[in-house]
C-alpha positions in Angstrom: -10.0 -10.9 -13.6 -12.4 -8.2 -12.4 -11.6 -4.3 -13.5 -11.2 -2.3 -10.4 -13.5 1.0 -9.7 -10.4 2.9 -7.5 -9.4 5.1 -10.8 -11.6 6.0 -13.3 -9.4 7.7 -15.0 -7.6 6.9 -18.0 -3.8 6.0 -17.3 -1.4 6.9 -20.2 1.5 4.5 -19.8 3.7 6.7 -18.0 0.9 7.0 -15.2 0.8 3.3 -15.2 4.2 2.9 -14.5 4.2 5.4 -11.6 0.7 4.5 -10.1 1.0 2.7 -6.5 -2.4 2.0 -4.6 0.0 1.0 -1.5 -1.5 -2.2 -1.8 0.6 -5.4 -3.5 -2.5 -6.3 -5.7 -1.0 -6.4 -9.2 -2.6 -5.1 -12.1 -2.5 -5.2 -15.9 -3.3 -2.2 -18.3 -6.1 -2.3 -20.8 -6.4 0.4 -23.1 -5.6 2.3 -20.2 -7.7 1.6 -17.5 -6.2 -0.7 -14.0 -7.4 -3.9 -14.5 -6.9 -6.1 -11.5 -5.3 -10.0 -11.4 -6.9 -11.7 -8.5 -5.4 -15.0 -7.0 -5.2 -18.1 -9.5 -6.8 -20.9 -8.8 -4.6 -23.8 -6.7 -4.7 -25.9 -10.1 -3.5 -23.0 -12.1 -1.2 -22.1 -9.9 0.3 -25.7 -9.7 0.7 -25.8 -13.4 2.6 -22.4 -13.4 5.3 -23.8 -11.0 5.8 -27.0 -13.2 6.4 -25.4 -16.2 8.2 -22.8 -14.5 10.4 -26.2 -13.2 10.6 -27.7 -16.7 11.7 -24.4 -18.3 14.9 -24.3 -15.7 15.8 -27.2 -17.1 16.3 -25.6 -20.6 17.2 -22.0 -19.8 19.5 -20.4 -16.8 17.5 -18.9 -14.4 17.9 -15.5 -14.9 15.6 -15.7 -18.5 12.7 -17.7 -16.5 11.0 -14.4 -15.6 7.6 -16.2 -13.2 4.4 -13.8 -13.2 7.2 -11.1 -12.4 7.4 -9.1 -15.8 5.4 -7.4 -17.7 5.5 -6.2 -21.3 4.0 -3.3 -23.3 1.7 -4.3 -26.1 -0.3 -2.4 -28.7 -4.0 -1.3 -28.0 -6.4 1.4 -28.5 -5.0 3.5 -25.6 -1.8 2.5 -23.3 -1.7 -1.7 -22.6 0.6 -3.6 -20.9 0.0 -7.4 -19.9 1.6 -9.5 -17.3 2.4 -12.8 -18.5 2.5 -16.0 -16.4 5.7 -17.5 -17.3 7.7 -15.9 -20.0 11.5 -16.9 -21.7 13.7 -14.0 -22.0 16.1 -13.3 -24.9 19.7 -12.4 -23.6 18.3 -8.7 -25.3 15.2 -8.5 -23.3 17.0 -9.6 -20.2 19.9 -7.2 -20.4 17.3 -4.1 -21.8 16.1 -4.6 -17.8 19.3 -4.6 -16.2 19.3 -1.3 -14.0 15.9 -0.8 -14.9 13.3 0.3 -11.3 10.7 -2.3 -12.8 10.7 -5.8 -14.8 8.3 -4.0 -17.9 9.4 -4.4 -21.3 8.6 -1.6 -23.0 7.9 -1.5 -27.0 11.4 0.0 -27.3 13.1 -3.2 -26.0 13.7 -6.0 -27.3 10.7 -8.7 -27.0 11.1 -12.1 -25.0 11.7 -15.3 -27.3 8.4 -17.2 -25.0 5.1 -16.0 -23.4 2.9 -18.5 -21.4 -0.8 -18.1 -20.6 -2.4 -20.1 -18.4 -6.5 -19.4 -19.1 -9.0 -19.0 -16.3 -12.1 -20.2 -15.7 -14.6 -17.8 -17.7 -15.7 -16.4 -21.0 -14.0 -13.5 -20.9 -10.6 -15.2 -19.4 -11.3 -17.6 -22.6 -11.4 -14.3 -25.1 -9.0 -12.2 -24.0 -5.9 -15.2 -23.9 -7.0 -16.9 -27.4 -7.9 -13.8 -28.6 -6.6 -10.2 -27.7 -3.5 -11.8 -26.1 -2.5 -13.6 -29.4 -3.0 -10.4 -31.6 -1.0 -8.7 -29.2 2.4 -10.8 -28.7 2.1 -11.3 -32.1 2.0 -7.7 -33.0 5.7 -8.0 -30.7 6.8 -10.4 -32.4 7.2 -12.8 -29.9 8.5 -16.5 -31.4 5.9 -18.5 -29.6 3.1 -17.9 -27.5 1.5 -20.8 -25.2 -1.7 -20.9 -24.5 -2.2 -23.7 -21.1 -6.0 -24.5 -21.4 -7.1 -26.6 -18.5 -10.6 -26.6 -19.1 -10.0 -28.2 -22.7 -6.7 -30.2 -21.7 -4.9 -28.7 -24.1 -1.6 -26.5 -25.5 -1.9 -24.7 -28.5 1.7 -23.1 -29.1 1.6 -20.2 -31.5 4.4 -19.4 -33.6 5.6 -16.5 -35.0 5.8 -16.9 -39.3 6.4 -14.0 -41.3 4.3 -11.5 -39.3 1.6 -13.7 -37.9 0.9 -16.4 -35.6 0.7 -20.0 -36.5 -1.2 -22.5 -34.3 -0.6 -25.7 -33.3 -2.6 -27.3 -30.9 -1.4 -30.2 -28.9 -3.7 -32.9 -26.7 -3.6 -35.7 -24.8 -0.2 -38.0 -25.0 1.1 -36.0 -27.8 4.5 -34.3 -27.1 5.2 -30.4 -27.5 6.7 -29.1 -30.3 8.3 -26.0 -30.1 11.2 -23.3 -32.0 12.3 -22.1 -29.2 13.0 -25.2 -26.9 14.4 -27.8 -29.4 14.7 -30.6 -27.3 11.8 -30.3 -25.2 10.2 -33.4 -24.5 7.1 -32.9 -22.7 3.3 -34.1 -23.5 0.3 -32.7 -22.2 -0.7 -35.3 -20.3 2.6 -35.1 -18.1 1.6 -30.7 -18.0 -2.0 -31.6 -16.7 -1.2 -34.7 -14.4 1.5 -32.5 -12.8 -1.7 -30.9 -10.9 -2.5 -34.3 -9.4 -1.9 -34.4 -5.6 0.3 -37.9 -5.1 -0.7 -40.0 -2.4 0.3 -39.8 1.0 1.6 -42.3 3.2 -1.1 -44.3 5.0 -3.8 -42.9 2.5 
């Protein structure tokens, strides 16, 4: 993720929500300067669309929001953060209904599920384990993920009277989570889900 030099100026969130570049590059907000998302790598991208598979087969569709909605969070100045997979409540789905854009804003309802899929990089590293976990816990959010390839591991954070609990998961061990209470899914399956199967004649 690599901070864009095309407004130097400070967006309040209003301006954020109005600001078009006429490009489709998406952005998030950080204490309110543009902050731009670059392409994901194919391996993170692959992990994204299985769990984004896996969660349909717990939730209707319409509360599987995919790297498509973006939620206000607290900061020095104006923030908002685009999510890669997130689980709606049937309160944060209908707050969007009519709405121009998929943002949740601090007045609406939260989701029940945020996921986070970390990137290569130090700073990727910081601001998902870090920053991101003060600030969906701050919206009281019932569980954050956090999808590390690089470490082969889930830590699932969960919401407990006003803070965030961890619980990381490795290896052949299987998920446990409040918000899908029949999920049975281990790491292993999430990370071998980004192997390429064989191909006829290969």
């Amino acid at each position: 993720m690599t901070q864009t030099a095309k407004n130097q100026k400070l967006l309040t969130f209003e301006e954020y929500l109005a600001y078009d570049d006429g490009t489709d590059t998406r952005y998030e907000l950080v204490d309110g300067e543009l902050v731009e998302m670059p392409p994901e790598s194919q391996e993170n991208s692959n992990l994204a669309r299985f769990l984004f598979v896996e969660l349909l087969k717990h939730f209707p569709f319409y509360l599987v929001a995919h790297k498509d909605t973006e939620i206000e969070v607290a900061g020095r100045r104006a923030r908002c953060r685009l999510p890669d997979l997130m689980i709606h409540t049937e309160e944060s789905y209908a707050a969007l209904i009519g709405a121009t854009r998929a943002t949740l804003t601090r007045d609406m309802p939260p989701p029940a599920l945020v996921i986070e899929i970390v990137s290569p990089g130090t700073a990727n590293r910081v601001r998902d384990y870090r920053y991101k976990r003060t600030e969906y816990a701050a919206r009281e959010i019932l569980e954050y993920w956090i999808v590390d390839p690089q470490m082969q591991q889930i830590t699932i954070c969960q919401w407990v009277e006003g803070q965030y609990e961890d619980k990381v998961f490795t290896s052949a061990t299987c998920m446990e989570s409040v918000v899908i209470a029949d999920l049975l899914l281990t790491v292993e399956q999430v990370f071998n889900s980004t192997n390429r199967p064989e191909l006829p004649g290969e």
